[in-house]
C-alpha positions, 0 to 999 in steps of 0.5 A: 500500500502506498503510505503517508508519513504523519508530519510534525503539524505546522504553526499557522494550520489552516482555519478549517482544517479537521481535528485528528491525524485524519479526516475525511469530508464528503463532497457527495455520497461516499464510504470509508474504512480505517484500521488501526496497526492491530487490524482493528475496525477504527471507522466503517460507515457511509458519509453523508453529503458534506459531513467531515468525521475526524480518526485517530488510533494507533499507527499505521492506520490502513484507509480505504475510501469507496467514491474517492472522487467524492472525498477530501481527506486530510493528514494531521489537517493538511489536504491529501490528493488521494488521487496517485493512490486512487484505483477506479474510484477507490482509493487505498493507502496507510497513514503512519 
């Protein structure tokens, strides 16, 4: 899986940037799973249109975002572009 290192939060984060090591903010209808490092289920659930929800466990978290195209996530509240680990509009990669 290809993976993000968790980098040190910056000073000035941005006035909207989610809470938690990741977060995930549909733009329609999508659906989303985290595990944690033991492979214990962390977050499976459909997001509602613009509803942003917050993750945190212990590292590496393995995410798999279902609508890819219909989700913004975000790593320790900087915007990542799912978009290199996106497969037919699924995307999977591990936070570590």
């Amino acid at each position: 899986l290809p993976s993000v290192e968790a980098s040190a939060p910056s000073s000035a984060p941005a006035a909207d940037a989610p809470s938690g090591v990741l977060a995930f903010k549909a733009r329609s209808e999508s659906w989303i799973q985290v595990r944690d490092a033991a492979g214990a289920l962390v977050l499976q659930r459909n997001l509602a249109p613009n509803e942003l929800v917050s993750v945190s466990g212990v590292l590496p978290l393995a995410v798999v975002i279902g609508r890819a195209d219909a989700t913004e996530v975000f790593v320790r509240g900087k915007p990542y572009d799912i978009g290199p680990v996106s497969r037919e509009n699924v995307a999977r990669f591990e936070v570590k």
